[in-house]
C-alpha positions, 0 to 999 in steps of 0.5 A: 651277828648270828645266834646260837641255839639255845640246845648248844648252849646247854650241849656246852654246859653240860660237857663243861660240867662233865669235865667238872665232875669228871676232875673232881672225882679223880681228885677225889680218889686220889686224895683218899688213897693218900699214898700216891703223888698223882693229884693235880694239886700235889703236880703243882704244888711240888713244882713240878711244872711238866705237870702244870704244861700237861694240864694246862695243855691238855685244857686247851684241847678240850675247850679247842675241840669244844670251840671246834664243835660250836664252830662247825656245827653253826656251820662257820658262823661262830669263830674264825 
C-alpha cells in the first residue's frame, strides 16, 4: 500500500481546520446578531430538515472534493 506524503497530510489538516474556523466564525456572527434564524443550530433544532439535507449535502461536497484532491494528486494511488 503506497503512502502519503506527509506535506498532504498537513494540506488536509489545514483545509479541515479552515472549514472549522470558517463554521465557527459564521456561527458566531450570527449568534451575536440574535435577530436572525440563520445558525446552523437554529435550522436543526427547529426541525427544519432541508437545513439539515443542506448541510449535510454540502459536507459531502467538500470532503468529496478533498477526497478527489488526495486521490488524484497521488496520482490514482489512494481511493477507488
Amino acid at each position: 500500500m503506497p503512502t502519503i506524503s506527509t506535506w498532504l497530510w498537513l494540506a488536509w489538516a489545514g483545509g479541515v481546520a479552515v472549514v472549522i474556523v470558517w463554521f465557527a466564525i459564521m456561527e458566531g456572527i450570527a449568534l451575536i446578531n440574535g435577530s436572525s434564524p440563520d445558525t446552523f443550530s437554529q435550522l436543526v433544532w427547529h426541525q427544519r430538515l432541508p437545513a439539515v439535507v443542506l448541510f449535510l449535502g454540502a459536507g459531502l461536497i467538500v470532503f468529496g472534493t478533498i477526497w478527489l484532491l488526495i486521490h488524484f494528486v497521488s496520482g490514482g494511488k489512494w481511493g477507488i
